[in-house]
C-alpha positions as CSV (number, residue, x, y, z in Angstrom):
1,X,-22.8,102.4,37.9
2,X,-22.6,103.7,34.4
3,X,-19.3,105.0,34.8
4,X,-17.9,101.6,36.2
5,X,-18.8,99.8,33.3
6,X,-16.8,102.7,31.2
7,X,-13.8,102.1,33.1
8,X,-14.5,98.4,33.1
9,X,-14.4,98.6,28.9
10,X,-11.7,100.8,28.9
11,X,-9.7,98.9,30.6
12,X,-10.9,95.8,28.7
13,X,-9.7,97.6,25.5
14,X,-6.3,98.6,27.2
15,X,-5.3,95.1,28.7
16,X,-6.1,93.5,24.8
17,X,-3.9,96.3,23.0
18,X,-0.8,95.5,25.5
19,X,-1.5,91.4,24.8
20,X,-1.4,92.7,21.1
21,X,1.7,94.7,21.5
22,X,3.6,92.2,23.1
23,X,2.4,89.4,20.5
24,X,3.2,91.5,17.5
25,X,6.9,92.1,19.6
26,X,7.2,88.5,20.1
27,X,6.6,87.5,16.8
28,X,9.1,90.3,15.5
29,X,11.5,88.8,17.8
30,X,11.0,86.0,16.1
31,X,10.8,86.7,12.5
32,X,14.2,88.7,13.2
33,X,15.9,85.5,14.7
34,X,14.7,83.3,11.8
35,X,16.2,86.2,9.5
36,X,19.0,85.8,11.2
37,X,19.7,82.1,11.3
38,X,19.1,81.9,7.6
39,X,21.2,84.4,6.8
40,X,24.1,82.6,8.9
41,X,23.5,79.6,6.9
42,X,23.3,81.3,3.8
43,X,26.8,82.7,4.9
44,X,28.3,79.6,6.0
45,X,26.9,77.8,2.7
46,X,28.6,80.5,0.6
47,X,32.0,80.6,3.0
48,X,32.1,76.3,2.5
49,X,31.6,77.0,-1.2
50,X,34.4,79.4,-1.5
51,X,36.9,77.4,0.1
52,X,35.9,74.5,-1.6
53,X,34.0,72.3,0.8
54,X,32.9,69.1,-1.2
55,X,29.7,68.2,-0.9
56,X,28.6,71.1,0.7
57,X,24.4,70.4,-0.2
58,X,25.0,67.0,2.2
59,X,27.8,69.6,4.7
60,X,25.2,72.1,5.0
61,X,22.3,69.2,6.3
62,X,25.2,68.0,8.8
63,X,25.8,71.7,10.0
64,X,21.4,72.0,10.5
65,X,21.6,68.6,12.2
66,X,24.2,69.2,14.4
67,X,23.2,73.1,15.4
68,X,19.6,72.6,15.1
69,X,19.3,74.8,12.6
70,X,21.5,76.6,14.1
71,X,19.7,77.4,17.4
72,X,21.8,75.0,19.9
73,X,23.0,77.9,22.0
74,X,25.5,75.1,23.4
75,X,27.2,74.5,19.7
76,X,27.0,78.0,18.8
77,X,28.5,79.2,21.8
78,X,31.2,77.3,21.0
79,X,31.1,78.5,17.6
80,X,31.0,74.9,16.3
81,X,28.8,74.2,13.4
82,X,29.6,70.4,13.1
83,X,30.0,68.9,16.7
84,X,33.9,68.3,16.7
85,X,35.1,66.7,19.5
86,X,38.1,65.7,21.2
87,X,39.3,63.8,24.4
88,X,38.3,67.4,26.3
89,X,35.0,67.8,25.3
90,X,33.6,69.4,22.4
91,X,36.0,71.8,20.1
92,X,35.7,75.7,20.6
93,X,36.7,77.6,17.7
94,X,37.1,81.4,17.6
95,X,34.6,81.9,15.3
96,X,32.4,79.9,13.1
97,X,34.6,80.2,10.1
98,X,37.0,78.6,11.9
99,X,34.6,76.0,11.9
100,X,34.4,75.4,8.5
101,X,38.2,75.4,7.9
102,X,38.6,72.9,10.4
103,X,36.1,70.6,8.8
104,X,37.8,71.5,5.2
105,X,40.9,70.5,6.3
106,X,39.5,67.2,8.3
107,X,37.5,66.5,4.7
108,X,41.0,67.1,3.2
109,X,42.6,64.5,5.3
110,X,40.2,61.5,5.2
111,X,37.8,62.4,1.9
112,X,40.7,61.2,-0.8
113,X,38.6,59.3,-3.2
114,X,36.2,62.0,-5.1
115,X,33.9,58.6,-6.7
116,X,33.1,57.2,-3.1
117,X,29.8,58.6,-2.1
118,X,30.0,61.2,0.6
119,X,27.3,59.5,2.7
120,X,28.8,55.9,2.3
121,X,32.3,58.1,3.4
122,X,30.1,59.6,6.6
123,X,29.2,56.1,7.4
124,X,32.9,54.8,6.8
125,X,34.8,56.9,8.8
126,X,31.7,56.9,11.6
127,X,31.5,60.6,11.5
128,X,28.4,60.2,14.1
129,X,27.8,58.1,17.0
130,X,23.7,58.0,15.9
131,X,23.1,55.0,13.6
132,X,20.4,56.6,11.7
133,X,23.0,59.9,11.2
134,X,23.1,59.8,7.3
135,X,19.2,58.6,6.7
136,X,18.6,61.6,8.9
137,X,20.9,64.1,6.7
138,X,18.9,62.8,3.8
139,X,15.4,63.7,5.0
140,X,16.6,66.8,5.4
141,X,14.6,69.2,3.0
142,X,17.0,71.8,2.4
143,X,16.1,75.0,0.5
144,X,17.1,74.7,-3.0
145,X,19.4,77.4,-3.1
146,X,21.7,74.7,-1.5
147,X,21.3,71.9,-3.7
148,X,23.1,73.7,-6.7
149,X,27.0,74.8,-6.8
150,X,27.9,78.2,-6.4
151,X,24.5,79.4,-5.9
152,X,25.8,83.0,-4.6
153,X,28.5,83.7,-6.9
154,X,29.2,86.8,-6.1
155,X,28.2,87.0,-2.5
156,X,30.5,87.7,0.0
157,X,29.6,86.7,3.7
158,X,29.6,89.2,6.5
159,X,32.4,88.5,9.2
């Protein structure tokens, strides 16, 4: 009986040091994709900064919005960081830089007047279908590293 109640500890102790193992891997897993996301984003803020991407503290709250902070496996797939659409279905783009360039080039075309507000401008050229799109943007609490120009000068993004 003595020696059941060994085993029976033993074992106790071994089944909480796999549910340990496997938490700690989890949360690893975790930490590493949250590493990873915000290290995108800080790559795609830097990327929209050096191509000169106006507005990019408001452009970076529309790419979080429409990725989910950059966890909607259906955008990123697609590698499209800002929900472009056509007739088709949503756009795919080769990468997610090619992203960006497209939404440079469509802020290009319809963002001509550099004294219009860029959220009055979202609302003007109905960017989004959602009503409450642009209050949503602004609730957005964005690290600060984004709210300030050029905040990685000298970074350059990884591929």
């Amino acid at each position: 009986m003595h020696q059941n109640k060994k085993f029976t500890l033993l074992f106790q102790y071994l089944c909480l040091g796999l549910v340990l193992l496997y938490c700690t891997q989890v949360k690893a897993s975790v930490l590493t994709q949250s590493i990873g996301r915000t290290s995108l984003l800080d790559s795609v803020f830097v990327y929209m900064e050096k191509i000169g991407v106006k507005h990019s503290d408001i452009v970076i709250r529309q790419v979080i919005v429409e990725t989910g902070w950059l966890k909607s496996n259906f955008l990123m797939n697609k590698n499209n960081l800002f929900g472009f659409q056509n007739r088709s279905g949503y756009l795919n783009f080769p990468n997610w830089k090619s992203s960006v360039d497209f939404y440079k080039n469509w802020q290009s075309r319809y963002y001509l007047d550099n004294s219009e507000d860029y959220y009055d401008f979202l609302l003007r050229v109905k960017y989004a279908s959602a009503k409450k799109y642009v209050e949503y943007l602004k609730k957005i609490d964005i690290p600060e590293k984004y709210a300030h120009p050029n905040p990685f000068v000298n970074y350059t993004p990884p591929d």
